[in-house]
TORLUMGU-402180 format. One record per residue (C-alpha): residue number from 1; residue in three letters; chain; x, y, z. Coordinates in steps of 0.25 Angstrom, whole numbers, plus 5000, padded with zeros to 4 digits. Layout:
BEGIN
NUM / ALA / A / X / Y / Z
...
//
This chain:
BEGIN
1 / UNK / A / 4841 / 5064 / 4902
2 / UNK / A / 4848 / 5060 / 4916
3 / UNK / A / 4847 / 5074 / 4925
4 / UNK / A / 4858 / 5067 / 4935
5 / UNK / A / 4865 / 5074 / 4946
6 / UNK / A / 4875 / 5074 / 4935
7 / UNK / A / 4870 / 5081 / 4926
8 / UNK / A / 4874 / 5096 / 4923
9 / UNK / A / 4858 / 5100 / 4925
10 / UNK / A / 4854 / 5094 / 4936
11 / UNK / A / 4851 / 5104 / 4943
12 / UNK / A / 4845 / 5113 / 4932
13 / UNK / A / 4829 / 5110 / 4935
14 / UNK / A / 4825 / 5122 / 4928
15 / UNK / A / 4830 / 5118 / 4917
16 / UNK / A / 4827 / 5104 / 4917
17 / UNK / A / 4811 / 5106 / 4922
18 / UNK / A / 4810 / 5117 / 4910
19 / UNK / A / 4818 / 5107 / 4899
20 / UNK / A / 4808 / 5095 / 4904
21 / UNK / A / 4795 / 5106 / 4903
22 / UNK / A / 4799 / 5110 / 4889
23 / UNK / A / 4803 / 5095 / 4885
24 / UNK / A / 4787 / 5094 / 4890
25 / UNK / A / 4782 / 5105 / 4882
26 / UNK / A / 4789 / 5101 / 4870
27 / UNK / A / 4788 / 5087 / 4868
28 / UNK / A / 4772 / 5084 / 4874
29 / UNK / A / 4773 / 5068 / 4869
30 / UNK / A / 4782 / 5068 / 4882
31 / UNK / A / 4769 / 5068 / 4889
32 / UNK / A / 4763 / 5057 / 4882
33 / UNK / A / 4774 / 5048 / 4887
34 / UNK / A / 4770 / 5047 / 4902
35 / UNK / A / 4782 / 5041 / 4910
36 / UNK / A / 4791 / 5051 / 4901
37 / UNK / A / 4783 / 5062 / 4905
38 / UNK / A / 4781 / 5056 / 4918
39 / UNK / A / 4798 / 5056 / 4917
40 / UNK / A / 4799 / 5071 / 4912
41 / UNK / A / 4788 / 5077 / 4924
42 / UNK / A / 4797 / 5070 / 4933
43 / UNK / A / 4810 / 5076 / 4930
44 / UNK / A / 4802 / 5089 / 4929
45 / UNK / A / 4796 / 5086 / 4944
46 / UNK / A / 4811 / 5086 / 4949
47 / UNK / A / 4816 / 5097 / 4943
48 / UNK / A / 4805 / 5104 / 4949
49 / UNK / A / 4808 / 5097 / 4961
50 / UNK / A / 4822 / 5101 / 4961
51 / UNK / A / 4817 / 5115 / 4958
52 / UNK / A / 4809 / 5115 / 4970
53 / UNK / A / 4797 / 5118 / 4963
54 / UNK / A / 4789 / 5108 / 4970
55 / UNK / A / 4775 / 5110 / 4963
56 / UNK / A / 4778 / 5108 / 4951
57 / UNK / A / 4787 / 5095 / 4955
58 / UNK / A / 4776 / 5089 / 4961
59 / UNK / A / 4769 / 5093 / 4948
60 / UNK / A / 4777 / 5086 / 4939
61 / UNK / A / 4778 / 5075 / 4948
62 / UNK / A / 4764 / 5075 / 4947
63 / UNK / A / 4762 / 5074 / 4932
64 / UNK / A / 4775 / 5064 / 4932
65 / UNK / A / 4768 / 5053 / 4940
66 / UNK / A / 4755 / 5056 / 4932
67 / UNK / A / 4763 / 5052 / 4920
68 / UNK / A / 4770 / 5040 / 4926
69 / UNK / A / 4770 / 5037 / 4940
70 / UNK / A / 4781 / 5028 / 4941
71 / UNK / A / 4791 / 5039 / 4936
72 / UNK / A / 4803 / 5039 / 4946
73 / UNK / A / 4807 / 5052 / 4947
74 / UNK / A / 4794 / 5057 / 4952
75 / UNK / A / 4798 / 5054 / 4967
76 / UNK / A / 4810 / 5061 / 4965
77 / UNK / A / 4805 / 5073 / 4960
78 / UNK / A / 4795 / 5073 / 4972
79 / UNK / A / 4806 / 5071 / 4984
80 / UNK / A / 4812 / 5081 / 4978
81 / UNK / A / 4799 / 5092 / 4977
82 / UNK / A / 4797 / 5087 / 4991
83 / UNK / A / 4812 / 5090 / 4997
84 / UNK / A / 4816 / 5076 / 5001
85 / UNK / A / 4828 / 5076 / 4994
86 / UNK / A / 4834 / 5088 / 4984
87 / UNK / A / 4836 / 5083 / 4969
88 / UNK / A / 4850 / 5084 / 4969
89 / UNK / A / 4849 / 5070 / 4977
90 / UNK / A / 4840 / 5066 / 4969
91 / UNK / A / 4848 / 5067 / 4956
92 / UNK / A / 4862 / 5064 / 4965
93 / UNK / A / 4855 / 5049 / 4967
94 / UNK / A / 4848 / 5046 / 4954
95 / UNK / A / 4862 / 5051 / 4947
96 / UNK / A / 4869 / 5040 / 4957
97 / UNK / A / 4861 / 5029 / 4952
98 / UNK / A / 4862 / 5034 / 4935
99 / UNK / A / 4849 / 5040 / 4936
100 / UNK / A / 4843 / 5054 / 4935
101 / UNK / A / 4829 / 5061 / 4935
//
């Protein structure tokens, strides 16, 4: 799933930090599988992010580098949590170059 500036829910992070909590509580074997959990704590870190909900951003950031500490969007999430640049910009400049969170 590609969440680009494009896309119709981008802005939706409610929606998307509950669909990632209950893909997590559904499916545990995505635990086992760190840089994919690593992947799935770090979308979650975002949408928190873009929430504004900083603790539990830097949580998820948290457990997504415990996982796998070469995931990419981690910074991301983390400049966001911490107000250097909103994730509108941040989606706007993956989107330019065909990538998305």
């Amino acid at each position: 799933m590609v969440w680009g500036a494009s896309s119709h829910y981008a802005q939706e992070w409610q929606t998307k930090a509950d669909s990632l909590r209950w893909m997590l509580a559904h499916h545990p074997a995505l635990a086992d599988d760190r840089p994919g959990a690593a992947r799935v704590y770090a979308q979650l870190a975002f949408a928190y992010a873009c929430l504004r909900r900083r603790d539990e951003a830097y949580r998820w950031a948290w457990r997504a580098l415990r996982s796998n500490w070469h995931e990419r969007r981690v910074p991301f999430a983390l400049a966001v949590a911490a107000g250097v640049v909103p994730g509108e910009v941040v989606l706007r400049r993956l989107a330019a170059r065909g990538h998305g969170i």
